[in-house]
N, C-alpha and C positions, 0 to 999 in steps of 0.2 A: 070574825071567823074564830070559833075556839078552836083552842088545842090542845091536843091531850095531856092530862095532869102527868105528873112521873110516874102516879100508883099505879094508874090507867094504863097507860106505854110498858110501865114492870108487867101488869097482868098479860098484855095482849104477847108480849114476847114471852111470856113463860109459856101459854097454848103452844103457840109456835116451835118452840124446842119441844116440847111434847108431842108435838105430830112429827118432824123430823124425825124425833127419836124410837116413834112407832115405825115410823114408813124404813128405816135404818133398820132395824128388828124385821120386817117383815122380809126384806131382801135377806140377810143371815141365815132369816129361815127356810128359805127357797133355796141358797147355795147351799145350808146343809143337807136339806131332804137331795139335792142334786149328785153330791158328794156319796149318801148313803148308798141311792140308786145307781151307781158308776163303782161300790165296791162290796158288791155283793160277792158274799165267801162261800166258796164249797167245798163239802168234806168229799174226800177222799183215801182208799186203801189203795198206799204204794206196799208192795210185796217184794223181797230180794232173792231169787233162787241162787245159791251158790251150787253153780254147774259143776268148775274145776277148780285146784286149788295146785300152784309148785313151783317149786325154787330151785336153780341151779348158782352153784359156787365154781371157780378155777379148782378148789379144794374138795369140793364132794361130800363136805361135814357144815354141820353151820353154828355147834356149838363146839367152843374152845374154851368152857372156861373149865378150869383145875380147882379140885378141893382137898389137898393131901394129899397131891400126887396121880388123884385119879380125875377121869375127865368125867361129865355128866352122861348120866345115858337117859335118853329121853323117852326110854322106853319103861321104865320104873319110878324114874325121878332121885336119882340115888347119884351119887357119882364113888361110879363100882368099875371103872372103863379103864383098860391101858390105852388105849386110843380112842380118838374123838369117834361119834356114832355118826353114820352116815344117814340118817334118820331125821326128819323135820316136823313139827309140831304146828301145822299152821291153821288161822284164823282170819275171818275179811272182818272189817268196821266199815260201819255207814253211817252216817250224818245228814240228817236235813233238820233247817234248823237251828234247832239248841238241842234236839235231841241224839244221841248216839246209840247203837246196838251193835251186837257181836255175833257171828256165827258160832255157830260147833265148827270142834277142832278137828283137821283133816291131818291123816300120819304119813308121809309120803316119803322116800326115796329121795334125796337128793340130788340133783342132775347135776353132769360136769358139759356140759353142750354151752356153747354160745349163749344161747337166748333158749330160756325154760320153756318147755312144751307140756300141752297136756296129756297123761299118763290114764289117769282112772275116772272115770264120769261118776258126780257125787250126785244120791236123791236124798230129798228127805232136807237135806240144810237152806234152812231159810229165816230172815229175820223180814220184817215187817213195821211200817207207820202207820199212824192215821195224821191225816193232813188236813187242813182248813187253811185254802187259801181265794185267791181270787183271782191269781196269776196263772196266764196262759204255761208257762215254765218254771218248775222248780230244782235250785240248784241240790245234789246230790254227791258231797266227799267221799269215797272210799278209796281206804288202803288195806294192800295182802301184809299181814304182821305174824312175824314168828314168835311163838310163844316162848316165856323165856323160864329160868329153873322155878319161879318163885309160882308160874300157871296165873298171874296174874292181867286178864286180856285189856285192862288200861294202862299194862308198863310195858306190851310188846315192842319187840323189834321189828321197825318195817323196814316191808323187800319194796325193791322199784317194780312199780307197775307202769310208768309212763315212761314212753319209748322218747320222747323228743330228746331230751338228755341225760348225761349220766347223773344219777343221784340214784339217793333211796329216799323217793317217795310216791303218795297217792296220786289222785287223781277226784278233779272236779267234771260231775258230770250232769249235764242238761235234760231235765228229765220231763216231756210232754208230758200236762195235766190232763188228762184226757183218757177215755176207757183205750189202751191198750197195751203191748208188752212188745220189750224191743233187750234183745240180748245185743250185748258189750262183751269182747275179747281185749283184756286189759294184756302189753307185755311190756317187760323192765327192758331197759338201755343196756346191750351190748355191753356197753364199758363201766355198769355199776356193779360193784363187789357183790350184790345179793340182786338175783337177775328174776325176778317174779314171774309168773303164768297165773292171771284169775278171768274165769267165765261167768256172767251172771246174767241172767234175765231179769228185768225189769217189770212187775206187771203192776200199770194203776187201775183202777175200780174206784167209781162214784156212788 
């Protein structure tokens, strides 16, 4: 009975790891074509209407700072004021992403109420994405932010827009991937120093 030489038995086991290692490769290529087909991405235009924009304070002013004695007026950008303006400068920020945008700036009256109400219906302010995803829900951060002396809208002051507790801050929000629009009434906590009011509609397009 012969038996196979070493060179013989080397050759028949190198095949051998060679078909393994195709048949290995051919399943990788199955899982990824599976994976591909499981994360197909669509574009999308999310749209932001900023409805309302407003801030109330205990105080009724929301800029206090002094330069020589005089306070800023947010009406020239100067600080020319014996007294603080009753006057506020505000702006919304949206995030999805890694990307951020800013609205136009809304000039509004400073409320002294409990919890900030809407005052004046704004048209025309809107920021916008384009999106590429795959996911049935996309998360969506915005904060209402007071503009501050420098007009610079990535060093604003934000107001509370999320009622669960006191602070000042935004709000994450859950935004269906899908053709439609769904307005949001954002208000600030009772008990935080800077008491927000923001309205916005939502509208996605595919």
């Amino acid at each position: 009975m012969r038996r196979l030489s070493s060179d013989t038995a080397a050759k028949v086991s190198t095949v051998a790891v060679i078909i393994v290692v195709v048949i290995a490769a051919g399943v990788v290529a199955v899982a990824a074509a599976t994976v591909l087909m499981n994360s197909d991405t669509e574009s999308y235009s999310v749209t932001i209407s900023v409805d309302a924009m407003d801030v109330a304070t205990d105080s009724g002013y929301v800029y206090n700072v002094m330069n020589n004695g005089k306070y800023f007026n947010p009406n020239n950008g100067h600080f020319d004021r014996n007294d603080p303006s009753n006057i506020a400068v505000l702006y919304l920020s949206a995030t999805m992403g890694s990307k951020t945008n800013y609205s136009n700036d809304a000039v509004r009256v400073v409320q002294t109420s409990t919890e900030a109400t809407p005052s004046e219906t704004i048209t025309g302010n809107t920021l916008g994405f384009k999106v590429r995803t795959s996911d049935s829900e996309m998360k969506m951060s915005v904060f209402l932010l007071l503009k501050g002396t420098s007009h610079d809208s990535s060093g604003g002051t934000i107001i509370d827009i999320y009622d669960k507790a006191p602070g000042e801050s935004g709000i994450s929000l859950s935004i269906d991937m899908k053709d439609n629009s769904e307005v949001f009434e954002l208000k600030g906590n009772a008990q935080s120093s800077l008491r927000g009011y923001a309205k916005i509609t939502v509208t996605v397009s595919s």
